[in-house]
MDAnalysis code that builds the backbone (N, CA, C; Angstrom):
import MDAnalysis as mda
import numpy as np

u = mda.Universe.empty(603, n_residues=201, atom_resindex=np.repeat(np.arange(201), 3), trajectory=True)
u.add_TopologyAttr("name", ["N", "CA", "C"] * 201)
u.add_TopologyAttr("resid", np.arange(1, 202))
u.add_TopologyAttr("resname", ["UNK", "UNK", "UNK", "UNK", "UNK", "UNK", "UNK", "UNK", "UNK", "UNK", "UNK", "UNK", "UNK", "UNK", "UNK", "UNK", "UNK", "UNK", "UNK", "UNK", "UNK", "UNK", "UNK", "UNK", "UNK", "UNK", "UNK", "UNK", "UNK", "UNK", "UNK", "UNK", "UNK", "UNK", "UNK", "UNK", "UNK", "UNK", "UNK", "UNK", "UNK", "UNK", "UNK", "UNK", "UNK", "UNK", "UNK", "UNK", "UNK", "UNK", "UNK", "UNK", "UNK", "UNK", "UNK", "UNK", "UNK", "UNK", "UNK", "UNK", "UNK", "UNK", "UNK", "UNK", "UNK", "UNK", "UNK", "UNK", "UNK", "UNK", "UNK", "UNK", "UNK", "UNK", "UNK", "UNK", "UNK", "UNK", "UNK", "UNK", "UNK", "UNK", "UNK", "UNK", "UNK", "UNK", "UNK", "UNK", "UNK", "UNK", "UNK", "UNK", "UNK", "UNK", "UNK", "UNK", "UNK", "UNK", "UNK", "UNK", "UNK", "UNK", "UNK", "UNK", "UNK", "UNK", "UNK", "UNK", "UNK", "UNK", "UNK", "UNK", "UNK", "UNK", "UNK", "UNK", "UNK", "UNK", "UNK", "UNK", "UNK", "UNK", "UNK", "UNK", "UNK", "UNK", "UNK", "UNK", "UNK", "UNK", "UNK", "UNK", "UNK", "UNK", "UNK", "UNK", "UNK", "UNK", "UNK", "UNK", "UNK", "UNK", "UNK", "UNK", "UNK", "UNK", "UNK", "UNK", "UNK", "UNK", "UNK", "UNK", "UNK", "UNK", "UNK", "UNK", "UNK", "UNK", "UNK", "UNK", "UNK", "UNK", "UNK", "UNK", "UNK", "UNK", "UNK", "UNK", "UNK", "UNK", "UNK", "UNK", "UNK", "UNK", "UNK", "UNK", "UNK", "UNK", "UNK", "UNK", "UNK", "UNK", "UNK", "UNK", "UNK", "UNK", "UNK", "UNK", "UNK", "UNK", "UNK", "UNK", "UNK", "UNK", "UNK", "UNK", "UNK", "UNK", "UNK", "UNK", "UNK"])
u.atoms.positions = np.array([
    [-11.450, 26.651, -12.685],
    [-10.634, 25.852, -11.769],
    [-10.176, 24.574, -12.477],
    [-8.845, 24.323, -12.452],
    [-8.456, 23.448, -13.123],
    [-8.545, 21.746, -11.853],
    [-9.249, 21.335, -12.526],
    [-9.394, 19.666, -11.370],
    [-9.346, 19.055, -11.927],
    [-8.632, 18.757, -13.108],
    [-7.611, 17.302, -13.669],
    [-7.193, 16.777, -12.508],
    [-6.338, 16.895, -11.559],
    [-6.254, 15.991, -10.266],
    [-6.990, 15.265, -9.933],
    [-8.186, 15.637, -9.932],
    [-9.189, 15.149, -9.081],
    [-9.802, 13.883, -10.021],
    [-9.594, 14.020, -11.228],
    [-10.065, 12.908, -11.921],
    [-8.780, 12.151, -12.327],
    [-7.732, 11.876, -11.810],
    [-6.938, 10.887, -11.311],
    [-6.914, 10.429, -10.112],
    [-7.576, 11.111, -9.463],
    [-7.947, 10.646, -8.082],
    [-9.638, 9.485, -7.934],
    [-10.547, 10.213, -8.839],
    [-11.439, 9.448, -9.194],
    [-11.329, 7.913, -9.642],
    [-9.761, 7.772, -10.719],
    [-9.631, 6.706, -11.682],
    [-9.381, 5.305, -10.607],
    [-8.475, 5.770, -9.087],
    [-7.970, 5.604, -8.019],
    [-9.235, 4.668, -7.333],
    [-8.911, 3.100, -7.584],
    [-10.225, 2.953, -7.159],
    [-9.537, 0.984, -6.396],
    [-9.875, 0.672, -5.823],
    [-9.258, -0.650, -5.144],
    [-10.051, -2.029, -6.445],
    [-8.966, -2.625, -6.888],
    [-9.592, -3.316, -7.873],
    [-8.917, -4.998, -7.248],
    [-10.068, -5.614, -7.105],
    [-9.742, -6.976, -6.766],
    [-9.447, -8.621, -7.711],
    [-10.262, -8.304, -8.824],
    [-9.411, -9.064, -9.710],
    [-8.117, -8.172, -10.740],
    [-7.279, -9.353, -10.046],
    [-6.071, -8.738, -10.583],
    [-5.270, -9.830, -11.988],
    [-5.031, -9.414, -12.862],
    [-3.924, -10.630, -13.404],
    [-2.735, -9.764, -14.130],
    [-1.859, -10.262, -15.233],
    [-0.503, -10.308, -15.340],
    [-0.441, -9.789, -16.525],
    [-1.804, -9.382, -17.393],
    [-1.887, -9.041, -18.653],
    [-1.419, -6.891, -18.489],
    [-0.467, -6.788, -18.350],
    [0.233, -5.451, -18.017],
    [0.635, -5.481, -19.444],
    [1.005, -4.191, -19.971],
    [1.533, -3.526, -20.518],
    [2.844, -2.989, -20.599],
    [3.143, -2.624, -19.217],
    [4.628, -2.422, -18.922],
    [5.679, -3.408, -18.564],
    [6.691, -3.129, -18.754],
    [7.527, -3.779, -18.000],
    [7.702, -3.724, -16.774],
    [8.660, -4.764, -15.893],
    [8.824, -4.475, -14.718],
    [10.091, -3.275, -14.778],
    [10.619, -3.417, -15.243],
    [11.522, -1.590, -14.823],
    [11.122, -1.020, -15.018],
    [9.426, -0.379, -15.922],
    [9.109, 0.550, -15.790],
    [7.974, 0.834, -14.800],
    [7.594, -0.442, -14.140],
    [6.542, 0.169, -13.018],
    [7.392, 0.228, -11.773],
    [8.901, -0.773, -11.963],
    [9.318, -0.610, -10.823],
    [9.755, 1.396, -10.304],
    [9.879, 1.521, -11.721],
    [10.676, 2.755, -11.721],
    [9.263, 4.299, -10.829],
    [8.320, 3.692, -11.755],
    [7.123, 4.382, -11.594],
    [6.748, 4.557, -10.505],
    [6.926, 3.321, -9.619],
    [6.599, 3.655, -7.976],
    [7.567, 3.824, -7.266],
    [8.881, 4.193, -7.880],
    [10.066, 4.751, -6.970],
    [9.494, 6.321, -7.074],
    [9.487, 6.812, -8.069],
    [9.393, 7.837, -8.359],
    [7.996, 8.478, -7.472],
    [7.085, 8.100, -7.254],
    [5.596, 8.055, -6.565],
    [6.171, 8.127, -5.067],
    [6.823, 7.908, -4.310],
    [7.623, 7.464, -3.203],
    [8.468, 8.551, -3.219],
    [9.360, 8.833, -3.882],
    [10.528, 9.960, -4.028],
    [9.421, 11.530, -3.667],
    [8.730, 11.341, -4.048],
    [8.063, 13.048, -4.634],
    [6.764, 13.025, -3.602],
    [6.484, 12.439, -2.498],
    [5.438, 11.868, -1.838],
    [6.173, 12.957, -0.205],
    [5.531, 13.778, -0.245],
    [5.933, 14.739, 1.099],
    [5.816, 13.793, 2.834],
    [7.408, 14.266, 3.752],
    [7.160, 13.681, 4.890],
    [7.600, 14.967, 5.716],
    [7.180, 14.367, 6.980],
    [7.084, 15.781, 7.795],
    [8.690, 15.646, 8.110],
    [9.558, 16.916, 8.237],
    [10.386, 16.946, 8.045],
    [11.716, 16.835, 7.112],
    [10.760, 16.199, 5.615],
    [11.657, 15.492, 4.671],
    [12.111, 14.653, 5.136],
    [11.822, 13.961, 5.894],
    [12.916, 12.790, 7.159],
    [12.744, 11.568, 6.205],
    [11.716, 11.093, 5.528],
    [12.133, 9.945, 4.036],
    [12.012, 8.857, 4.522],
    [10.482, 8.537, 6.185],
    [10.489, 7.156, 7.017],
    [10.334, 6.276, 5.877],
    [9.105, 6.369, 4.389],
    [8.844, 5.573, 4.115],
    [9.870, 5.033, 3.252],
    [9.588, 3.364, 3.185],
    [10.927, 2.628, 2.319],
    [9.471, 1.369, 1.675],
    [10.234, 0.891, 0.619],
    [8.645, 0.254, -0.593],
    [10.046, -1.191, -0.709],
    [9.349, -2.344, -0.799],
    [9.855, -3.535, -1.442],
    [8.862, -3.831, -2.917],
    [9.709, -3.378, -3.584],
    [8.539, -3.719, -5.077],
    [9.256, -5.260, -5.766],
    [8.119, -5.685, -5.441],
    [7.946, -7.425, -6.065],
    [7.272, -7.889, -6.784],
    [7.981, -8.591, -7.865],
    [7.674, -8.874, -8.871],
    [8.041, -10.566, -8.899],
    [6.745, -11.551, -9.748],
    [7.251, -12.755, -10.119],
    [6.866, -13.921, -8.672],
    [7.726, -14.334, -9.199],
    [7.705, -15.555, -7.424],
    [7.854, -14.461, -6.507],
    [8.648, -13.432, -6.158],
    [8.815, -13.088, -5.193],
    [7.638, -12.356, -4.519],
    [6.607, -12.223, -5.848],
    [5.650, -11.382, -5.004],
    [4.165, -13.043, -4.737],
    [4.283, -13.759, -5.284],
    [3.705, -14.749, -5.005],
    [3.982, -14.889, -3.584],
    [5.387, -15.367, -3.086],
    [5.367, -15.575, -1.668],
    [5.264, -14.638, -0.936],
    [4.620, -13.806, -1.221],
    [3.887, -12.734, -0.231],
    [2.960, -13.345, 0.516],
    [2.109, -13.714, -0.844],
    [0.557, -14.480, -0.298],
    [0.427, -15.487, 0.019],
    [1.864, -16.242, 0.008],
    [1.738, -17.889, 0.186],
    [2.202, -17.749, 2.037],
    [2.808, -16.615, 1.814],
    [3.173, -16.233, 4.016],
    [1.677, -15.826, 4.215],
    [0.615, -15.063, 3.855],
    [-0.150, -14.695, 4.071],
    [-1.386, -15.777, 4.298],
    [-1.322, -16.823, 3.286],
    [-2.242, -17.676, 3.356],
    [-1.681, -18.753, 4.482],
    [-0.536, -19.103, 4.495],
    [-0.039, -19.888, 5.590],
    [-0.341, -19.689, 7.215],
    [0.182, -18.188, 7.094],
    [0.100, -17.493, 8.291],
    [-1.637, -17.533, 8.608],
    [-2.380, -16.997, 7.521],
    [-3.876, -17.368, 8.320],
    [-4.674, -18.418, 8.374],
    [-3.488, -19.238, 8.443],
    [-4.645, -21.146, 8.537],
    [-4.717, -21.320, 9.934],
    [-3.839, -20.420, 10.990],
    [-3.527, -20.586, 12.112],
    [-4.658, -19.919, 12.736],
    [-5.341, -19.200, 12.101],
    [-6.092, -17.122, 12.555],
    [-7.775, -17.448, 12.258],
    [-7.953, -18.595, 11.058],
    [-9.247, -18.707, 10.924],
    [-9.749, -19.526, 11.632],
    [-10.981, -19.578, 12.232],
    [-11.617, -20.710, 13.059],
    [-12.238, -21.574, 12.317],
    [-12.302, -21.647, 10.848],
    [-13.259, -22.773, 10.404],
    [-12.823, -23.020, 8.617],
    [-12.580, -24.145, 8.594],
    [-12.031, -24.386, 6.546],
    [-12.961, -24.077, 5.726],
    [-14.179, -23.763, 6.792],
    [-15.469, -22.830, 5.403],
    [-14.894, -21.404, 5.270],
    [-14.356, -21.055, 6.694],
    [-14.565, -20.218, 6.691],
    [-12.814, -19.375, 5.753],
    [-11.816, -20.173, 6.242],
    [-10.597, -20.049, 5.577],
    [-10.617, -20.529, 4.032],
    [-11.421, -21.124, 3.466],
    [-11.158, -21.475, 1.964],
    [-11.836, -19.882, 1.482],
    [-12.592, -19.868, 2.128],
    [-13.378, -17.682, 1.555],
    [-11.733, -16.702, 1.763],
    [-11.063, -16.824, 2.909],
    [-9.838, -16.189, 3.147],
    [-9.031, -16.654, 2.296],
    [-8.642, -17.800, 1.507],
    [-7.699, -18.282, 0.975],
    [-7.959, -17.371, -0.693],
    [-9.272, -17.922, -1.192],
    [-9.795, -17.225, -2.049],
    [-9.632, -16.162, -2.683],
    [-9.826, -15.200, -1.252],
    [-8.965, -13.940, -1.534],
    [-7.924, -13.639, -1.453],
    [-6.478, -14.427, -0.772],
    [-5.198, -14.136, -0.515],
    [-5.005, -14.679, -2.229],
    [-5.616, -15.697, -2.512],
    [-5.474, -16.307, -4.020],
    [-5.438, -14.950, -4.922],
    [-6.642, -14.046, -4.954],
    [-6.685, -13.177, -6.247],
    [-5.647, -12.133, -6.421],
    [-4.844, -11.359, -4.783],
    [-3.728, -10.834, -4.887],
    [-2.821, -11.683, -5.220],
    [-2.241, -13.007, -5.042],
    [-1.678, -13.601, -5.820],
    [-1.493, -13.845, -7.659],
    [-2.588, -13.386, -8.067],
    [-2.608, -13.638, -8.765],
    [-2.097, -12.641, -9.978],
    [-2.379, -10.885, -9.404],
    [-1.490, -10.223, -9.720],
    [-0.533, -10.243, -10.287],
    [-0.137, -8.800, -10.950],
    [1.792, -9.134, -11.486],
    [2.525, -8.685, -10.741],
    [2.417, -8.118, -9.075],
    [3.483, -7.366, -8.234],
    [2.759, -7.446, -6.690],
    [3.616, -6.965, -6.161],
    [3.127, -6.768, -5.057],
    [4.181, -5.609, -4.370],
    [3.396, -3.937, -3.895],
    [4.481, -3.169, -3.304],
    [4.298, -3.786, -1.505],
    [5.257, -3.922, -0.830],
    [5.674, -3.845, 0.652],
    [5.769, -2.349, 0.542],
    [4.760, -1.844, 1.707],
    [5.256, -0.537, 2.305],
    [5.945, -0.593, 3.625],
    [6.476, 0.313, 4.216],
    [7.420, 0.507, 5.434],
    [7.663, 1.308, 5.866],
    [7.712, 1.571, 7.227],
    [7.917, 3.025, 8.073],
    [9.281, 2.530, 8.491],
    [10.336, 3.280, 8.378],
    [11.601, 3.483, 8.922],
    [11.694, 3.582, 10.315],
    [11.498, 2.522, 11.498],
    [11.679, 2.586, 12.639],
    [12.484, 3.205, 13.412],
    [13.815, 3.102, 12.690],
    [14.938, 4.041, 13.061],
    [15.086, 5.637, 12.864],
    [14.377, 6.121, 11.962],
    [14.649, 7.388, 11.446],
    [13.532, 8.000, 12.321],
    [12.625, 7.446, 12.803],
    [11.322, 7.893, 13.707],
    [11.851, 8.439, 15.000],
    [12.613, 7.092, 15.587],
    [13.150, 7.041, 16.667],
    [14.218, 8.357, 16.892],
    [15.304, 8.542, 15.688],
    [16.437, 9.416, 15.725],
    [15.460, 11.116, 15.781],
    [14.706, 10.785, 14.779],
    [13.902, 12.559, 14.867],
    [13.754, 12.928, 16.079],
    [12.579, 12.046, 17.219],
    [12.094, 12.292, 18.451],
    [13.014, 12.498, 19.699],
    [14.124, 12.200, 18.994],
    [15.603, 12.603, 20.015],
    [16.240, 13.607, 19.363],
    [15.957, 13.750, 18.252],
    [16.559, 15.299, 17.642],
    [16.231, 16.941, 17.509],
    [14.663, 16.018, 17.781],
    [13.450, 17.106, 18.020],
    [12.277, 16.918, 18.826],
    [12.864, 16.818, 19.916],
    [12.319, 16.672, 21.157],
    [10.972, 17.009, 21.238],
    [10.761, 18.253, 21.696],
    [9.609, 19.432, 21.161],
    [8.654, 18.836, 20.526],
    [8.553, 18.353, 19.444],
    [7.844, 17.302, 18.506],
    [7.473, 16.230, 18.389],
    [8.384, 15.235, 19.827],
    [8.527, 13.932, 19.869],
    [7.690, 13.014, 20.229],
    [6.057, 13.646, 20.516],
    [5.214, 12.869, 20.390],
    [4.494, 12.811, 19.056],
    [5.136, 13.681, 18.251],
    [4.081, 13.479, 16.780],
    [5.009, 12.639, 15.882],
    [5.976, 12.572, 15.812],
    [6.585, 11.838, 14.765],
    [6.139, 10.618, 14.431],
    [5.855, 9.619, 15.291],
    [4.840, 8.618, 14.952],
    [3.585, 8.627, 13.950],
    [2.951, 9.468, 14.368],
    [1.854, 9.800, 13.690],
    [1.649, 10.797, 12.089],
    [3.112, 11.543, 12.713],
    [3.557, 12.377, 11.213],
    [4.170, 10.991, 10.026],
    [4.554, 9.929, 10.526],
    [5.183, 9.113, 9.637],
    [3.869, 8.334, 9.209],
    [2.908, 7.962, 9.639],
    [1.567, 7.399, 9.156],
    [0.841, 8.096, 7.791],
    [1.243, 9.736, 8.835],
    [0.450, 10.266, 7.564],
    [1.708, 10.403, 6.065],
    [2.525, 10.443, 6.755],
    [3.594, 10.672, 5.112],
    [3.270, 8.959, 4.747],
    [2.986, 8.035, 5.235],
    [3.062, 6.877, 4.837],
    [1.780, 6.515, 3.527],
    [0.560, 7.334, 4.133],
    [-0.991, 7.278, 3.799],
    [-0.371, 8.057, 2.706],
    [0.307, 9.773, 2.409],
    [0.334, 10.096, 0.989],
    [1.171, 9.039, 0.109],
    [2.324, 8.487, 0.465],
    [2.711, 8.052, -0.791],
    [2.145, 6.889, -0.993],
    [1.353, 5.768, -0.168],
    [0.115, 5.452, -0.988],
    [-0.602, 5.884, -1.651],
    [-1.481, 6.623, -1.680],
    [-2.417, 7.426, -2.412],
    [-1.655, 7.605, -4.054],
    [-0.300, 8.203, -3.982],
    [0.534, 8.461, -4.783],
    [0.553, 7.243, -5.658],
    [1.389, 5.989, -4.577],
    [1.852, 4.979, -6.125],
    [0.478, 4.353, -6.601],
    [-0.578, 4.441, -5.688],
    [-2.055, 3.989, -6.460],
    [-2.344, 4.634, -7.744],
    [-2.531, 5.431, -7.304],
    [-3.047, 6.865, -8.518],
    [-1.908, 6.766, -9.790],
    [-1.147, 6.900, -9.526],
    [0.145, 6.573, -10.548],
    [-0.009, 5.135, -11.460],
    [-0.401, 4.238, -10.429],
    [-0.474, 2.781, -11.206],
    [-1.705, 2.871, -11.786],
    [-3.004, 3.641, -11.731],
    [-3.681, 3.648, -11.500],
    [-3.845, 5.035, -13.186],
    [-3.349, 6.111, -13.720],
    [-2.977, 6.600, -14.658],
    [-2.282, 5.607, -15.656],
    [-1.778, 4.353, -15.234],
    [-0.860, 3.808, -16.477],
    [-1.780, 2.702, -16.295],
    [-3.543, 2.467, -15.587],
    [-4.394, 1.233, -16.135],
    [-4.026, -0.024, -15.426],
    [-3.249, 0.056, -14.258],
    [-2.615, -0.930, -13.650],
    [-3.726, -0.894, -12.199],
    [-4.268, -1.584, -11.909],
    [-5.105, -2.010, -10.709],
    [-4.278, -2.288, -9.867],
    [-4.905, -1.779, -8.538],
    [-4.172, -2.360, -7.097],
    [-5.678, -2.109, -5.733],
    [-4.905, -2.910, -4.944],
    [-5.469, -2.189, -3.316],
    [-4.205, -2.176, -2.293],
    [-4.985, -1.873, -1.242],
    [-4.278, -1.591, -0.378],
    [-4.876, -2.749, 0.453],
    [-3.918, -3.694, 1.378],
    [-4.094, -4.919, 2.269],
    [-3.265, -4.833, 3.388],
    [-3.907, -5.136, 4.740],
    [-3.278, -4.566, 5.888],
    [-2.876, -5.730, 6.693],
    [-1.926, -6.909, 6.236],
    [-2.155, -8.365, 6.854],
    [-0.540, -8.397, 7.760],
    [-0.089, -6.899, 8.139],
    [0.991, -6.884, 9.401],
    [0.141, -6.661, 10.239],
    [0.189, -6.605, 11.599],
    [1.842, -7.475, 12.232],
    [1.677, -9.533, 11.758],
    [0.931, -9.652, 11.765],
    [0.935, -11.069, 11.875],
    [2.233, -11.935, 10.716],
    [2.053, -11.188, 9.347],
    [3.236, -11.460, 8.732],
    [5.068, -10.995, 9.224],
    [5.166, -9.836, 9.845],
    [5.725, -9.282, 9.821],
    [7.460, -9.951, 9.891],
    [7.257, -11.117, 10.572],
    [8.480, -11.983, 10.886],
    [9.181, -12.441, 10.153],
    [7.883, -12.560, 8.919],
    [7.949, -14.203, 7.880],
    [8.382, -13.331, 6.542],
    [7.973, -11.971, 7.012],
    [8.109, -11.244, 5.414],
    [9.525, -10.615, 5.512],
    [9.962, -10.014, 7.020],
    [11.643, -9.736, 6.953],
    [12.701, -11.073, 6.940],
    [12.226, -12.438, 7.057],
    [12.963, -13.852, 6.535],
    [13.262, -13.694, 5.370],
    [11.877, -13.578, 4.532],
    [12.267, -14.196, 3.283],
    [12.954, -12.938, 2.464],
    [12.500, -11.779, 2.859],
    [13.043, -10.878, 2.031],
    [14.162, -9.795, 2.370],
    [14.574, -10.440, 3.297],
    [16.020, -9.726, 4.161],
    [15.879, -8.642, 4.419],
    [14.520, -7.852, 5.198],
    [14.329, -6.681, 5.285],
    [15.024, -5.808, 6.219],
    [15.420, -5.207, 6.403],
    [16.448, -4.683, 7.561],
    [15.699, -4.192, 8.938],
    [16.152, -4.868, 9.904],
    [15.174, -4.601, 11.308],
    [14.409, -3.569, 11.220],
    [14.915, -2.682, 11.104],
    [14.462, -1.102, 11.286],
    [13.088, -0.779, 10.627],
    [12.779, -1.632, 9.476],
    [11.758, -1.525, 8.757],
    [10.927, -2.133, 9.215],
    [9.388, -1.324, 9.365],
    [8.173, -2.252, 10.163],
    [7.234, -2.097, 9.250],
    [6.789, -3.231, 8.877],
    [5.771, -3.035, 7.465],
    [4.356, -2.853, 8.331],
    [3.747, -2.341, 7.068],
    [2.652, -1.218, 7.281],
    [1.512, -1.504, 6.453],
    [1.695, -2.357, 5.321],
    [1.287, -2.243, 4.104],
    [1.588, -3.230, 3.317],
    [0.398, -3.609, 2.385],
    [0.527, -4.577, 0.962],
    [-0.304, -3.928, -0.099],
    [0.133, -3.615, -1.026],
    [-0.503, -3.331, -2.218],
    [0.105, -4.273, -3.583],
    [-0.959, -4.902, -2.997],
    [-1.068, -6.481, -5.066],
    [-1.707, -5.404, -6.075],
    [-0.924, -5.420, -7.353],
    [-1.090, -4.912, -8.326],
    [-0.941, -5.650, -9.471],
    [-2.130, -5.266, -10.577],
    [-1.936, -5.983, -12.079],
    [-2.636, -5.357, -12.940],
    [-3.228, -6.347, -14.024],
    [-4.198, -6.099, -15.013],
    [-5.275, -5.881, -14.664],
    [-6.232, -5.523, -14.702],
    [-7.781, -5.003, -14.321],
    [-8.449, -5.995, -15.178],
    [-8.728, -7.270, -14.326],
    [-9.829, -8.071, -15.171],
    [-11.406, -7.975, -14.921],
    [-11.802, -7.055, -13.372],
    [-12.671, -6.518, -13.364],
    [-12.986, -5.010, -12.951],
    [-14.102, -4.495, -13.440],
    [-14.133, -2.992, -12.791],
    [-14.923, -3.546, -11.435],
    [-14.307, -2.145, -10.791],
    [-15.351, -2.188, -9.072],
    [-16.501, -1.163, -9.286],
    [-17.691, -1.914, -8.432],
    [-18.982, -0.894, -8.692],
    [-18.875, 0.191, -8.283],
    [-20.069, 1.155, -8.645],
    [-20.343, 2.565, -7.873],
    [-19.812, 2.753, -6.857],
    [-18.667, 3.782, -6.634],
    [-17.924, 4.366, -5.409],
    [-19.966, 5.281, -4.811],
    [-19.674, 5.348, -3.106],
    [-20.835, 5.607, -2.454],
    [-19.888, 7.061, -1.459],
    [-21.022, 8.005, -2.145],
    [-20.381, 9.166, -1.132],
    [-20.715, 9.558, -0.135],
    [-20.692, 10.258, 1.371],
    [-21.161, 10.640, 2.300],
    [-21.691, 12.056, 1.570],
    [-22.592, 12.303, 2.050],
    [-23.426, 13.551, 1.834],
    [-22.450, 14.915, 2.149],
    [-22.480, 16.054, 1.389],
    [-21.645, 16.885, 1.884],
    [-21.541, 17.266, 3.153],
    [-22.895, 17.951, 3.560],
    [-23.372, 18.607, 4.779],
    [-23.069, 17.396, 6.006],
    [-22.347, 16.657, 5.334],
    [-22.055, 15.177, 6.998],
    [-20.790, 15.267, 6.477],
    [-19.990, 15.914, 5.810],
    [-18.795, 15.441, 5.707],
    [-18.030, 17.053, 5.650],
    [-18.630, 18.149, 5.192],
    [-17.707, 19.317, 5.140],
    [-18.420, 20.643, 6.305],
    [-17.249, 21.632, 6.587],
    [-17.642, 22.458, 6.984],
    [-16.732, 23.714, 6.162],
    [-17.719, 24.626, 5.480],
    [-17.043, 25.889, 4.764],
    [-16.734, 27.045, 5.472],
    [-15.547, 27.177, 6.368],
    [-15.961, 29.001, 7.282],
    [-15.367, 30.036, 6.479],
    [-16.399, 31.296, 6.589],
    [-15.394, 32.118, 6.582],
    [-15.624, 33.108, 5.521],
    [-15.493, 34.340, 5.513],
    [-16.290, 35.099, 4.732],
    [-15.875, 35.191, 2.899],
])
């Protein structure tokens, strides 16, 4: 059985110190996670998800809406300089992808395909969850660290201002990406027998 996959899936790991010491250029990672996105299956081929790949200042003021936005959210400056801390180390990164579900194209399916029109929501989550997985693993083969950060709705206002996002788009997603200045410890597995069931002769 060939499971090379699976050990790009292994490499696939959420790395929190991030910095700028990359290898690539930005057209070629920009290119790298178009491509991760392009080839990333949705139900219907319908294509909800849409990526803002940022690079430079522009992906700095990601985290500077993020850290702003939660001075309002924390109850205590002990407790927000620990939050800042960390909005700091994705900052510190060389990118940052915006993910996005196509609000409009959701909406048009569930009137096109009636029949279906309570799953499309949920079919766009999950096409949303593969092509994450995708541009991780991808950045993630070329030695480039990322996670995944879930700080919508609360940004959501401040991030279609600054970056002219088109209504329709409802972000979903932050993934800060860079250099790997540290590894993350031992991944922890659930036991098989709590996690699988084999049927069948």
């Amino acid at each position: 059985m060939n499971d090379k996959y699976i050990e790009f899936l292994k490499n696939r790991r959420s790395i929190y110190a991030l910095g700028r010491n990359v290898k690539q250029s930005k057209e070629e990672i920009a290119e790298l996670i178009k491509k991760a996105v392009r080839e990333s299956p949705t139900a219907f081929n319908n294509q909800t998800i849409k990526a803002g790949i940022l690079f430079g200042s522009a992906s700095e003021k990601v985290w500077d809406i993020v850290a702003k936005r939660l001075k309002s959210e924390v109850p205590t400056e002990e407790a927000y300089a620990k939050t800042k801390e960390k909005v700091d180390s994705f900052k510190a990164g060389f990118g940052t992808v915006l993910l996005f579900t196509d609000q409009s194209i959701v909406d048009q399916n569930k009137k096109q395909f009636s029949l279906y029109a309570n799953n499309f929501q949920d079919w766009s989550e999950q096409g949303l969850g593969g092509a994450q997985l995708s541009i991780w693993t991808a950045l993630a083969e070329n030695k480039i660290g990322a996670s995944l950060q879930h700080y919508n709705p609360l940004i959501d206002d401040q991030i279609k201002e600054a970056f002219d996002v088109p209504e329709s788009w409802v972000l979903r997603a932050e993934m800060p990406f860079g250099s790997i200045e540290a590894l993350p410890g031992e991944k922890q597995y659930t036991v098989d027998d709590q996690r699988f069931k084999v049927i069948g002769d």
